[in-house]
DRENDO-1510 file (C-alpha; in Angstrom, 1 decimal, always signed):
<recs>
REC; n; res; u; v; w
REC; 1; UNK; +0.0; +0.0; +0.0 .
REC; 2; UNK; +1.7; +3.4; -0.9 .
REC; 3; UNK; +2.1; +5.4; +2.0 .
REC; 4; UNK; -0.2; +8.9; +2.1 .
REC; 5; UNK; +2.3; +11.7; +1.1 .
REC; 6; UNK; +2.3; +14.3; +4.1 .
REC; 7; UNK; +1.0; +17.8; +3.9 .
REC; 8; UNK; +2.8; +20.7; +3.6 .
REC; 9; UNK; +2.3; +23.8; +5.7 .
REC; 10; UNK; +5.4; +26.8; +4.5 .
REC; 11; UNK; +6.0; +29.3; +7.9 .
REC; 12; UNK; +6.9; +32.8; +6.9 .
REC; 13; UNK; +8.8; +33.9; +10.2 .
REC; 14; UNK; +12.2; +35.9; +11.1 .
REC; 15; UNK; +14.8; +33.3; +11.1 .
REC; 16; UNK; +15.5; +29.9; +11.7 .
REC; 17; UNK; +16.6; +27.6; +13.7 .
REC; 18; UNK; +15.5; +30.5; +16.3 .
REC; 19; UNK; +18.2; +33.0; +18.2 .
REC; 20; UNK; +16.9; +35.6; +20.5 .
REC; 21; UNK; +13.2; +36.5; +19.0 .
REC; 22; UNK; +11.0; +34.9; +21.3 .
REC; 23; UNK; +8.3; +34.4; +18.2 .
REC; 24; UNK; +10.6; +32.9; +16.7 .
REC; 25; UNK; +11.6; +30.7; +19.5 .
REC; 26; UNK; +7.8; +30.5; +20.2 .
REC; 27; UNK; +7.3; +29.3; +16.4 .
REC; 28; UNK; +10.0; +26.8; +16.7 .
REC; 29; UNK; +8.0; +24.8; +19.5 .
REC; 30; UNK; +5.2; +24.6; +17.2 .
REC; 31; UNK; +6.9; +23.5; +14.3 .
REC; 32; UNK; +8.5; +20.3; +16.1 .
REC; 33; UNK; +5.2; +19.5; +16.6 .
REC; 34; UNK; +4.1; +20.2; +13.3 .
REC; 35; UNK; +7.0; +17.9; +11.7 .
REC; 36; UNK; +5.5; +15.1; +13.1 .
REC; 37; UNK; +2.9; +15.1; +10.6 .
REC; 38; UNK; +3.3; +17.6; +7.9 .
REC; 39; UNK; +6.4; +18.3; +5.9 .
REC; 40; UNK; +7.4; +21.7; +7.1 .
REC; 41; UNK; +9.3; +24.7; +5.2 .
REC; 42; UNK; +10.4; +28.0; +6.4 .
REC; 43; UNK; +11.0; +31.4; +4.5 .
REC; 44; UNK; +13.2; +33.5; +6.6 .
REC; 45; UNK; +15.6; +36.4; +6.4 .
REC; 46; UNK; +18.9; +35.7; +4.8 .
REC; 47; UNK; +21.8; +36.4; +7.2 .
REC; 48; UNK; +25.2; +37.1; +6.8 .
REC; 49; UNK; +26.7; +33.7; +5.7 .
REC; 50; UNK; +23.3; +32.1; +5.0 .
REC; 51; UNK; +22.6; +29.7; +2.0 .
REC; 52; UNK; +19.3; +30.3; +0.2 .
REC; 53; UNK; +18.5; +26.7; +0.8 .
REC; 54; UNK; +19.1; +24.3; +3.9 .
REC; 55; UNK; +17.4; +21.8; +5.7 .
REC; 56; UNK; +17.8; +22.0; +9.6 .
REC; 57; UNK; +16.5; +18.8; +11.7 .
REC; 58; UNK; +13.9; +18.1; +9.5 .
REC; 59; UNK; +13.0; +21.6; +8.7 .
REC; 60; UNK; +13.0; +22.7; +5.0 .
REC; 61; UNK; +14.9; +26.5; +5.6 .
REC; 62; UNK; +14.3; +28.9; +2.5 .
REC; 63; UNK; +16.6; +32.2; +2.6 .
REC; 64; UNK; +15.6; +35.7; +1.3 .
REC; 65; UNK; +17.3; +38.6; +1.0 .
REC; 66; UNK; +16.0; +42.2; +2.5 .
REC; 67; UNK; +19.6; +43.9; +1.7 .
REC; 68; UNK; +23.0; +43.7; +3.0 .
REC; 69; UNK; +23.2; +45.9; +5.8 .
REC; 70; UNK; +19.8; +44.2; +7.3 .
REC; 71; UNK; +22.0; +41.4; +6.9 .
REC; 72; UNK; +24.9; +43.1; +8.6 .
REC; 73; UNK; +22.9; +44.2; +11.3 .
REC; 74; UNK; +20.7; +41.1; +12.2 .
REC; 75; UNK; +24.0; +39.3; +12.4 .
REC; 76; UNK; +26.1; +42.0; +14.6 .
REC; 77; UNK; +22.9; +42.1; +17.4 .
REC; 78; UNK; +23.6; +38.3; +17.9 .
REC; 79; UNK; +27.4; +39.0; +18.2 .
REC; 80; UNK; +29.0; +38.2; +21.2 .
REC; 81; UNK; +31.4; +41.3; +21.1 .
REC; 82; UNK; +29.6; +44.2; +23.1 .
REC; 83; UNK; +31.3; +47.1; +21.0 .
REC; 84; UNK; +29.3; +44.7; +17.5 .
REC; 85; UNK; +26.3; +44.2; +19.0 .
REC; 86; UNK; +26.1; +47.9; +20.3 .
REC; 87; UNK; +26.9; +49.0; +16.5 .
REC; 88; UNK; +24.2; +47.1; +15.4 .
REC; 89; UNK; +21.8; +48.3; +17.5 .
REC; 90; UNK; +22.9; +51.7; +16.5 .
REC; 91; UNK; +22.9; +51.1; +13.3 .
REC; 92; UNK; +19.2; +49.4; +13.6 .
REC; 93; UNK; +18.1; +52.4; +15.5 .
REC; 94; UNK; +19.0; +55.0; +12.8 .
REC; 95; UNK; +17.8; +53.1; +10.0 .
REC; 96; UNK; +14.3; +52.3; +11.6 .
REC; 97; UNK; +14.0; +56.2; +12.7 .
REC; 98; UNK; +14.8; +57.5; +8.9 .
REC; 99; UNK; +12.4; +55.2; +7.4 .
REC; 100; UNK; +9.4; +56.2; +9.9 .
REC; 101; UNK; +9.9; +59.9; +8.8 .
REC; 102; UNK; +10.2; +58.7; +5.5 .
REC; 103; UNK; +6.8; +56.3; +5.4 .
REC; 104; UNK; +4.3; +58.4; +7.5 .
REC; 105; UNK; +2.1; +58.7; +4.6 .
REC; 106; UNK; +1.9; +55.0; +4.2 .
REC; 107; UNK; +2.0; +54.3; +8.0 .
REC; 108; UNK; +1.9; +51.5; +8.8 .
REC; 109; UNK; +3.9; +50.6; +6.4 .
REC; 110; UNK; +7.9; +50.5; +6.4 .
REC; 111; UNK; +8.9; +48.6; +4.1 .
REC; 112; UNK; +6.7; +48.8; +1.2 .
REC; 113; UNK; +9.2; +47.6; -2.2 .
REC; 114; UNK; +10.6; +44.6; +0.6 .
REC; 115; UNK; +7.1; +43.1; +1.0 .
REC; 116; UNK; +6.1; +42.7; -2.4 .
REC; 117; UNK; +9.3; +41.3; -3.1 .
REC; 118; UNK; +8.5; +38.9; -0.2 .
REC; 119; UNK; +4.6; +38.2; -1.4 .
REC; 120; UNK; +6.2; +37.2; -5.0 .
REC; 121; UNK; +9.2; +35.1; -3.4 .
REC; 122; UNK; +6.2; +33.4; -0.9 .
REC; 123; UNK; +3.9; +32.7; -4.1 .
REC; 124; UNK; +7.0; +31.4; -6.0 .
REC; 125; UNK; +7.7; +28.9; -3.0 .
REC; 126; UNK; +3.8; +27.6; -2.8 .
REC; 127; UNK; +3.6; +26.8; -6.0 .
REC; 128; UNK; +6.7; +25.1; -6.2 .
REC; 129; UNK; +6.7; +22.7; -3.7 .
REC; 130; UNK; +3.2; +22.4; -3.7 .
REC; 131; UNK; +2.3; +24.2; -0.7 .
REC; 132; UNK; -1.4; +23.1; +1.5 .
REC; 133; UNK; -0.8; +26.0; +4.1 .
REC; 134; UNK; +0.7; +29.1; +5.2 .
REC; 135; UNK; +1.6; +30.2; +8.7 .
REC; 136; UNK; +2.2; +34.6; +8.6 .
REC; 137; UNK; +3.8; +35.1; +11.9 .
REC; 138; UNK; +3.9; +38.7; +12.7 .
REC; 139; UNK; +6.2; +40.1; +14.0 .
REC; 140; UNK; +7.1; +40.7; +11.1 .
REC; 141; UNK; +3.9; +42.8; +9.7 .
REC; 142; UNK; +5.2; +42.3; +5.9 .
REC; 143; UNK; +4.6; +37.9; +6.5 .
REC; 144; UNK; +1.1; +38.9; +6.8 .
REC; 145; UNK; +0.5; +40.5; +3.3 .
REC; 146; UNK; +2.6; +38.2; +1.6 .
REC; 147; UNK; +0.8; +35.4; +2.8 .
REC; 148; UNK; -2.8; +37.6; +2.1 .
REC; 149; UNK; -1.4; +38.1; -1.4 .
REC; 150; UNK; -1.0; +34.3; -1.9 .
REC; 151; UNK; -4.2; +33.7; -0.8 .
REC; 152; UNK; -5.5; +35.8; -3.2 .
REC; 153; UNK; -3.4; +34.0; -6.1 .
REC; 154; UNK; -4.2; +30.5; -4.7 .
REC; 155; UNK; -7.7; +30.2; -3.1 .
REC; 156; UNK; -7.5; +26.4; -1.8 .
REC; 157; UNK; -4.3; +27.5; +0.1 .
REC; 158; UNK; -5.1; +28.1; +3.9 .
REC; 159; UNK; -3.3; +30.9; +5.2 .
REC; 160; UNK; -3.7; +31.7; +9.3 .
REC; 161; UNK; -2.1; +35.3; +10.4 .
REC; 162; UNK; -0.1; +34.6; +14.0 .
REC; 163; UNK; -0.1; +37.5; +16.1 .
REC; 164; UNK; +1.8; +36.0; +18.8 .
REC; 165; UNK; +2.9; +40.1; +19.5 .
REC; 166; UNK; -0.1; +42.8; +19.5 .
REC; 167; UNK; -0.1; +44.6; +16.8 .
REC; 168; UNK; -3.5; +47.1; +16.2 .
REC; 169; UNK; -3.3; +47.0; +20.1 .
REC; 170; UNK; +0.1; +47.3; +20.6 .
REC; 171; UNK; +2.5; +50.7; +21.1 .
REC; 172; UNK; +2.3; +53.4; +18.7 .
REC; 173; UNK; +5.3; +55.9; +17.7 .
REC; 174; UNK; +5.3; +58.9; +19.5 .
REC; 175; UNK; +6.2; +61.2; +15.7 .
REC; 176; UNK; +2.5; +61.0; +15.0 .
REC; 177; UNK; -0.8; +61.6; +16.6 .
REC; 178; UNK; -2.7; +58.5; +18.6 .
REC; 179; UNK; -5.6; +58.8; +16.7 .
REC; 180; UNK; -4.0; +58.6; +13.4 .
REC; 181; UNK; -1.8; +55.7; +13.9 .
REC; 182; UNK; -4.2; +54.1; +16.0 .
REC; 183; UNK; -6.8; +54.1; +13.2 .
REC; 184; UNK; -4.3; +53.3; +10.4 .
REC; 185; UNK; -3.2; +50.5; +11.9 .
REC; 186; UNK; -6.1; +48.4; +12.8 .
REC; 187; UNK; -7.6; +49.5; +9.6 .
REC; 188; UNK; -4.4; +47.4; +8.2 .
REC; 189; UNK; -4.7; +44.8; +10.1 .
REC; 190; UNK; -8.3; +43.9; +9.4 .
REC; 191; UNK; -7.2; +44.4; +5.4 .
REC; 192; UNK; -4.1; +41.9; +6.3 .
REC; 193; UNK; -6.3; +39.3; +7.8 .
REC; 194; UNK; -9.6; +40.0; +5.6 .
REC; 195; UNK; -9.1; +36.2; +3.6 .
REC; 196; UNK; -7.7; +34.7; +6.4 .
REC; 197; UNK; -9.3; +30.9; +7.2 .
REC; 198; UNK; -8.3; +31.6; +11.1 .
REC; 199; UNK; -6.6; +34.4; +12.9 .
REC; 200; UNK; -4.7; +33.3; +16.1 .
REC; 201; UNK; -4.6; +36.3; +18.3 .
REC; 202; UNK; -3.0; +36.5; +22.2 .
REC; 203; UNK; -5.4; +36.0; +24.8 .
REC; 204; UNK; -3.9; +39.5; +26.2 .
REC; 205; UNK; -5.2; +41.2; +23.4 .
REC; 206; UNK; -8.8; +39.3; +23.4 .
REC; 207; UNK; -11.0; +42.6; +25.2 .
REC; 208; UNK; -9.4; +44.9; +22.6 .
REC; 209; UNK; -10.6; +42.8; +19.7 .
REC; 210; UNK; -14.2; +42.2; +21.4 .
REC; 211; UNK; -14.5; +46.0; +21.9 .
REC; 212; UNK; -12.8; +47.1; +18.0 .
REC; 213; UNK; -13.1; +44.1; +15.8 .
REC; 214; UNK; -16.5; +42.5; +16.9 .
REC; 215; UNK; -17.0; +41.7; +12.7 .
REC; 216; UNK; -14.0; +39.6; +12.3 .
REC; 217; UNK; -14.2; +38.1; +15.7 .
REC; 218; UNK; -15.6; +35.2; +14.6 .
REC; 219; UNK; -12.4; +33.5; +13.3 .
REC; 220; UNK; -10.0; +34.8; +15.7 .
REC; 221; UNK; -8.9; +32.5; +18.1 .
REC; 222; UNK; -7.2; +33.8; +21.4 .
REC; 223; UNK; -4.3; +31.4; +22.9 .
REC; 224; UNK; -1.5; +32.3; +24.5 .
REC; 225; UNK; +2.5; +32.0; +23.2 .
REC; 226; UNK; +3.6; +29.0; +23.4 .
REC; 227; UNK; +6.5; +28.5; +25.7 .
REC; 228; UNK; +5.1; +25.6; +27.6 .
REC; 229; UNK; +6.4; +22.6; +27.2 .
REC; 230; UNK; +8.6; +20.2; +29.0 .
REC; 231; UNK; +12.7; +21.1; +28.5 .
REC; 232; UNK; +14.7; +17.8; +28.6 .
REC; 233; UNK; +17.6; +19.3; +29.6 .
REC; 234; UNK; +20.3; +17.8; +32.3 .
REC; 235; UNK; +22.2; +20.1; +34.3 .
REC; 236; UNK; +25.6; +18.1; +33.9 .
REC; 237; UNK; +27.6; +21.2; +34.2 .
REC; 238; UNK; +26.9; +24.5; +35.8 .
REC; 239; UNK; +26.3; +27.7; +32.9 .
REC; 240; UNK; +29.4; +29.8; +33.1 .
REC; 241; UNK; +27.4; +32.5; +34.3 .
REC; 242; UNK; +25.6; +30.4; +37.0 .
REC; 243; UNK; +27.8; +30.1; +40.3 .
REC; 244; UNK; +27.0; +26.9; +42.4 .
REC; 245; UNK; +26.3; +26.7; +45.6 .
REC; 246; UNK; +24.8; +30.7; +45.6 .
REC; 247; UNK; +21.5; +31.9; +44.9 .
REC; 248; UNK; +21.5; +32.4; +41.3 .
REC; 249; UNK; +18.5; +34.4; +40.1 .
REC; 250; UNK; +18.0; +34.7; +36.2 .
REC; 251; UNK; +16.3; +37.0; +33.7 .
REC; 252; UNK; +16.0; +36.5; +29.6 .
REC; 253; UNK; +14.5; +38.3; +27.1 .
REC; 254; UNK; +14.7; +42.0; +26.0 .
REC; 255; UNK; +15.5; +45.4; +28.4 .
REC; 256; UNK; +14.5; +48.3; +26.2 .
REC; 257; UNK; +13.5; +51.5; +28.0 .
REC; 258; UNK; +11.3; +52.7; +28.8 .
REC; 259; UNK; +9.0; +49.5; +28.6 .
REC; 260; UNK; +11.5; +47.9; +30.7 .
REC; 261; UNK; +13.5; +49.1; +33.8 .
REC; 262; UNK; +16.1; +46.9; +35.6 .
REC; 263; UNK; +17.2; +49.6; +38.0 .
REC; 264; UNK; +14.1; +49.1; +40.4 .
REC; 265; UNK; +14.8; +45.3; +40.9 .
REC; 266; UNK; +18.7; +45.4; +41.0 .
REC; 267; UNK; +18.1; +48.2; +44.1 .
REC; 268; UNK; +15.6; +45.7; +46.1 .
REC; 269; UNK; +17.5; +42.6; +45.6 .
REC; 270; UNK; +20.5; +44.4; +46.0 .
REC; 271; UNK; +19.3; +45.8; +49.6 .
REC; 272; UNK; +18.9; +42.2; +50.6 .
REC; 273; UNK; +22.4; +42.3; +51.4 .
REC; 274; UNK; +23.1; +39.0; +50.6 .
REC; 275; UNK; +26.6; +38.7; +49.0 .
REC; 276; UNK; +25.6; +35.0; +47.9 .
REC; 277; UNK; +23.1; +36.5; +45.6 .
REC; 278; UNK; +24.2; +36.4; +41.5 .
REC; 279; UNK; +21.6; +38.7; +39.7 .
REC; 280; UNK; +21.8; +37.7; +35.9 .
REC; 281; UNK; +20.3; +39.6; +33.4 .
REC; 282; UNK; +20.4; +37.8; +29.7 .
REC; 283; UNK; +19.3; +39.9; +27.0 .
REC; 284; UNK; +20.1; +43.2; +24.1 .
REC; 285; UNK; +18.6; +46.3; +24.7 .
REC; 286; UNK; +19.4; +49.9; +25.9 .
REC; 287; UNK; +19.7; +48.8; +29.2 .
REC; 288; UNK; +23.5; +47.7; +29.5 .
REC; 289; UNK; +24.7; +51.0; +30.9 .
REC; 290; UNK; +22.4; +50.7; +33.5 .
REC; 291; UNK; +23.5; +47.3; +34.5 .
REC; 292; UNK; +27.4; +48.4; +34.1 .
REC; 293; UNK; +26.5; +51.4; +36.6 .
REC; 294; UNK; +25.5; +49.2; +39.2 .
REC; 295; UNK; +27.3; +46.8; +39.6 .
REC; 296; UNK; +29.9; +48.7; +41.7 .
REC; 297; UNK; +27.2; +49.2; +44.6 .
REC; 298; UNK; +25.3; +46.0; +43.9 .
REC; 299; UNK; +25.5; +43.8; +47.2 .
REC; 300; UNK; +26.0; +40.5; +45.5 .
REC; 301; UNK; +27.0; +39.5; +42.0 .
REC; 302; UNK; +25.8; +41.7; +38.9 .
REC; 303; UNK; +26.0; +39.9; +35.3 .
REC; 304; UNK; +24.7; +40.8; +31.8 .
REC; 305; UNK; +25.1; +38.9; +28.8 .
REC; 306; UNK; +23.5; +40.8; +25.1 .
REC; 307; UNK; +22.9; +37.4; +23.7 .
REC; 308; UNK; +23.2; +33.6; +24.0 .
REC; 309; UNK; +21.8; +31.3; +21.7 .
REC; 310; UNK; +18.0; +29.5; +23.2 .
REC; 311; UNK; +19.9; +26.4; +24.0 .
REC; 312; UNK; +22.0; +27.9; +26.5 .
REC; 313; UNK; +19.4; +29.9; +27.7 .
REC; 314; UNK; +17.7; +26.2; +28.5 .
REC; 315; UNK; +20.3; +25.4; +30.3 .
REC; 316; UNK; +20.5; +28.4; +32.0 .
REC; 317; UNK; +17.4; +28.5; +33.3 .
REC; 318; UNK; +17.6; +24.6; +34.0 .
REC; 319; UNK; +20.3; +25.9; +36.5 .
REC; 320; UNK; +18.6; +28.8; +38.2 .
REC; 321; UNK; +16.8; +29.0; +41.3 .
REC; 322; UNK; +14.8; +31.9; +40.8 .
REC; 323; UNK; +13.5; +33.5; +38.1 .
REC; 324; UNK; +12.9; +36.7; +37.1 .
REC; 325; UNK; +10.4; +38.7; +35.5 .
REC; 326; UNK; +9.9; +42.5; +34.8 .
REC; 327; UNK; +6.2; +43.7; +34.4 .
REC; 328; UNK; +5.7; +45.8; +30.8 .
REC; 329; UNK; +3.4; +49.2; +30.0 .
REC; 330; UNK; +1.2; +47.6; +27.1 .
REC; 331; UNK; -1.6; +45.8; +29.1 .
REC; 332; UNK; -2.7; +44.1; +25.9 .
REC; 333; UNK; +0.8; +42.5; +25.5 .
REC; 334; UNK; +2.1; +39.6; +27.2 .
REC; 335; UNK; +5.6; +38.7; +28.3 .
REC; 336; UNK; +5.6; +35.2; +26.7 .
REC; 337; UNK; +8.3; +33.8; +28.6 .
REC; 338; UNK; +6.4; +33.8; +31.7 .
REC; 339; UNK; +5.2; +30.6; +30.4 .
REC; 340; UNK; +8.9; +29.2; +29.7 .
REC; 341; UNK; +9.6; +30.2; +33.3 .
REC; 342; UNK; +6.9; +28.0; +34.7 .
REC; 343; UNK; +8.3; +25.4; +32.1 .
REC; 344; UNK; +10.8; +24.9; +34.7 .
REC; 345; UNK; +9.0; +24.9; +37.6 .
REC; 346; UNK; +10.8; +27.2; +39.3 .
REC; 347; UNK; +9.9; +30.2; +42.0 .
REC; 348; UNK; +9.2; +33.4; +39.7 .
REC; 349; UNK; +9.8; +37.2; +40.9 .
REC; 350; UNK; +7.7; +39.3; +39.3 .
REC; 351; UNK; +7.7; +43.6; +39.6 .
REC; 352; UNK; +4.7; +45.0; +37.6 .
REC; 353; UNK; +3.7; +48.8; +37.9 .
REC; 354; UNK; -0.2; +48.8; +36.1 .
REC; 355; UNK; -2.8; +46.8; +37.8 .
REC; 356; UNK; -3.6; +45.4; +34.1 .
REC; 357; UNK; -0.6; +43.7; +33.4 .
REC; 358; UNK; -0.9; +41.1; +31.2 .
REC; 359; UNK; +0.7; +38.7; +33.4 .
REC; 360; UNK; -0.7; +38.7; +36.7 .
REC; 361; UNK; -3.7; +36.8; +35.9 .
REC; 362; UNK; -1.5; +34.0; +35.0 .
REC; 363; UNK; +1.0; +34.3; +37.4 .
REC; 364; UNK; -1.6; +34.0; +40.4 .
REC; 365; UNK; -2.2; +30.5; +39.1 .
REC; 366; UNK; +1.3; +29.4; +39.3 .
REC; 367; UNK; +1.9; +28.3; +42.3 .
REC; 368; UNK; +5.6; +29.3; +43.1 .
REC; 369; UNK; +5.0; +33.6; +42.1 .
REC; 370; UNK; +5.6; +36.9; +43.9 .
REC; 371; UNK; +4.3; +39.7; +42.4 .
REC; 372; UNK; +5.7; +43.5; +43.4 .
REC; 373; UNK; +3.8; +46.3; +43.0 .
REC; 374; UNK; +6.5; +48.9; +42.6 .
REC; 375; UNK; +4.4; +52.1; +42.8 .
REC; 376; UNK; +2.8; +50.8; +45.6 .
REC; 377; UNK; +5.1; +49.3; +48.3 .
REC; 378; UNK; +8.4; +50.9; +49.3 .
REC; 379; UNK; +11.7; +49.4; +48.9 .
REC; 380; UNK; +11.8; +48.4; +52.1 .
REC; 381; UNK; +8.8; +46.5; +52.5 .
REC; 382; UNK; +9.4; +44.7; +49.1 .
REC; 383; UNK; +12.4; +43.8; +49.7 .
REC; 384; UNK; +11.9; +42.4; +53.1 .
REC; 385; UNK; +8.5; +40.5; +51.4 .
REC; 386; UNK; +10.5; +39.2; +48.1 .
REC; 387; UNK; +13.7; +37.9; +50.5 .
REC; 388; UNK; +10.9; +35.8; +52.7 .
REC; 389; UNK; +9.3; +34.3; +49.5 .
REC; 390; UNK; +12.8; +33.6; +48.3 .
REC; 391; UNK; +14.2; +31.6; +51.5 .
REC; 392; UNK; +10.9; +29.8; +51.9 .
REC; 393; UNK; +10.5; +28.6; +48.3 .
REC; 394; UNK; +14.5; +28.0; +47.5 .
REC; 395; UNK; +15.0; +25.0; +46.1 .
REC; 396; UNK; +11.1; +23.9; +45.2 .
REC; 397; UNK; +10.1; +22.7; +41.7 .
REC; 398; UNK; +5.9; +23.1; +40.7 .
REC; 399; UNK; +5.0; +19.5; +38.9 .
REC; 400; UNK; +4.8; +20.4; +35.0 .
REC; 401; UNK; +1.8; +18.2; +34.1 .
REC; 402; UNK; -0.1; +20.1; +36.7 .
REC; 403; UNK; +1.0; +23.3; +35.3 .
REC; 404; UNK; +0.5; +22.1; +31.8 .
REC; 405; UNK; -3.4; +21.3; +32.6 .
REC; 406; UNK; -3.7; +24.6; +33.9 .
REC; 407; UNK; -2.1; +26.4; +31.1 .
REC; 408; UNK; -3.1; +24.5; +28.0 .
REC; 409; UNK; -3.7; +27.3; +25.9 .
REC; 410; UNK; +0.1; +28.1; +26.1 .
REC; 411; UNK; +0.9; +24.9; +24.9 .
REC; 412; UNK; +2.6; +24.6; +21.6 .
REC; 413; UNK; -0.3; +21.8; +21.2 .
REC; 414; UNK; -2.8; +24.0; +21.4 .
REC; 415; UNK; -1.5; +25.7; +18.2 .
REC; 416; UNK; -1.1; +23.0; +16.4 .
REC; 417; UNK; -4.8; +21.6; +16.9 .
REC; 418; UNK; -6.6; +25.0; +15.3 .
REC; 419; UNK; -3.7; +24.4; +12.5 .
REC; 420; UNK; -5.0; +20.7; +12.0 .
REC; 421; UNK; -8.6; +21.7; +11.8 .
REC; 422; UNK; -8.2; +23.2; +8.2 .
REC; 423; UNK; -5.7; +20.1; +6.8 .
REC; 424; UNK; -8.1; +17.2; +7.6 .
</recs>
């Protein structure tokens, strides 16, 4: 009997195998689920160094070119060398600013000549490999009208938008008015998503939708990004940033201000005055001369790292004994990995400063969380608060098939059952 030749569902994402984009990361756990099925392909950015075609553990990896110095840059930010990565972010910075002033009248728009090139290079793929399915994954916006185009060109195709970041509901820039951009940009994303079989919004976002898309409602779906799932990692050998036999507390992801402060944490757990404490922060952003600054005065050990690849991070994590978690302004985003934290099982620290953050009604389910109000409680009082939750909870692990059933929707399964539902 000749065995049934396996769909084929084509991801159009940032890059791959994943670096330090958590939707990328976040996509990644979906596709090793979806590879157990369905032949999977992914278009990405070309890097410096890339080949236009490579297969990665099963993975069918398709290269595109936006231009060289994107290239440059994308490569420099994951650069171990600080003076790179800081270039690169420079670089990135100026770049992004110029072409805001110079798009306004399309906002929002950025790239306007780059996503047509990508819609044609996305239709050229589908057809030739014979493509059942298309997975946009925005960020970034540009996935989501190529893939709309395609859909337009090849109406059996089924194309789902992934907003695993707000977008309509997410921040605006500060060069224009509110209700401008505001009305531009969910204007867009309605057209973006207009032919879409399913939208898979975040669950964050779910009241703004209800309140400002009530007519397309119907197929979003509202999950949130999934980070959940069991690490097998072993912990053979301490992370050279982890120090044994201290309390090693860990942050990942990005500091950018103002969305994200260390300086208020590093103070409290500094005024612990524990000099077995190592506070490790893992992550780019404009945030590493605030980090530098302090660790002079810090009581304890201060690290920062711009970048490590996800695998370390694992590990890192896998070594930790707390970990850490800085609250955001945008209530209708989420910090996905929240969810990777509690993949661990580890005590979480959590400071938030609006009553709506995304994350607390999640993080009041996990059982090992302390949340800090820190426009609420003074220093003092959080810190001596925080150090007690600490000390009681070092060294406990929360079961993951218990926090699995009570986070399902942040389950990389959960994704790929609302995919499966349009390839049967």
């Amino acid at each position: 009997m000749k065995k049934r030749e396996k769909k084929k569902i084509l991801v159009v994402m940032d890059s791959y195998p994943p670096t330090s984009s958590p939707n990328d990361i976040c996509m990644d756990n979906v596709i090793q689920e979806l590879k157990i099925n369905y032949t999977v392909f992914c278009l990405v950015k070309k890097k410096m160094g890339d080949k236009k075609y490579k297969e990665v553990d099963g993975v069918n990896v398709i290269s595109y070119s936006k231009g060289p110095i994107d290239s440059f840059i994308s490569w420099g930010l994951e650069h171990q060398n600080k003076l790179l990565s800081k270039t690169a972010s420079t670089a990135k910075f100026l770049l992004t600013r110029a072409n805001q002033l110079f798009t306004i009248p399309i906002y929002p728009i950025f790239w306007p000549f780059y996503q047509i090139r990508l819609a044609y290079k996305l239709l050229k793929e589908c057809r030739k490999n014979n493509i059942h399915a298309v997975i946009a994954v925005c960020f970034p916006p540009e996935s989501l009208f190529a893939g709309r185009f395609v859909k337009n060109k090849i109406r059996d195709l089924v194309y789902i938008p992934y907003f695993i970041d707000a977008y309509s509901c997410g921040t605006y820039p500060k060069y224009i008015s509110y209700e401008f951009a505001f009305s531009r940009k969910l204007g867009y994303e309605k057209w973006l998503t207009d032919n879409a079989d399913e939208v898979i919004m975040m669950e964050s976002s779910q009241s703004f939708h209800q309140k400002f898309s009530l007519q397309q409602i119907e197929r979003y779906t509202f999950l949130n990004p999934p980070f959940l799932k069991e690490h097998d990692v072993e912990v053979v050998d301490f992370h050279p940033l982890l120090e044994e036999g201290k309390i090693n507390i860990v942050y990942t992801g990005y500091l950018y201000l103002p969305d994200r402060d260390p300086s208020y944490i590093i103070d409290l757990i500094s005024s612990w005055n524990r000099k077995d404490v190592v506070l490790i922060f893992v992550g780019g952003g404009n945030c590493s001369d605030i980090i530098e600054s302090k660790k002079t005065t810090f009581n304890g050990t201060l690290k920062h790292s711009n970048f490590l690849p996800h695998d370390e991070i694992l590990t890192l994590l896998a070594g930790a004994n707390v970990l850490l978690n800085l609250g955001v302004s945008n209530s209708n985003a989420i910090s996905g990995k929240i969810f990777e934290y509690m993949s661990f099982g580890k005590p979480i620290l959590t400071t938030y400063f609006k009553d709506d953050d995304a994350s607390l009604m999640y993080l009041d389910k996990y059982p090992l969380s302390f949340t800090i109000n820190q426009t609420q409680l003074s220093l003092e009082e959080a810190s001596v608060e925080s150090l007690v939750f600490v000390e009681k909870h070092l060294g406990e692990q929360a079961e993951f098939g218990k926090i699995e059933k009570i986070f399902y929707n942040s389950t990389p399964e959960a994704v790929v059952r609302r995919i499966r539902e349009h390839l049967l």
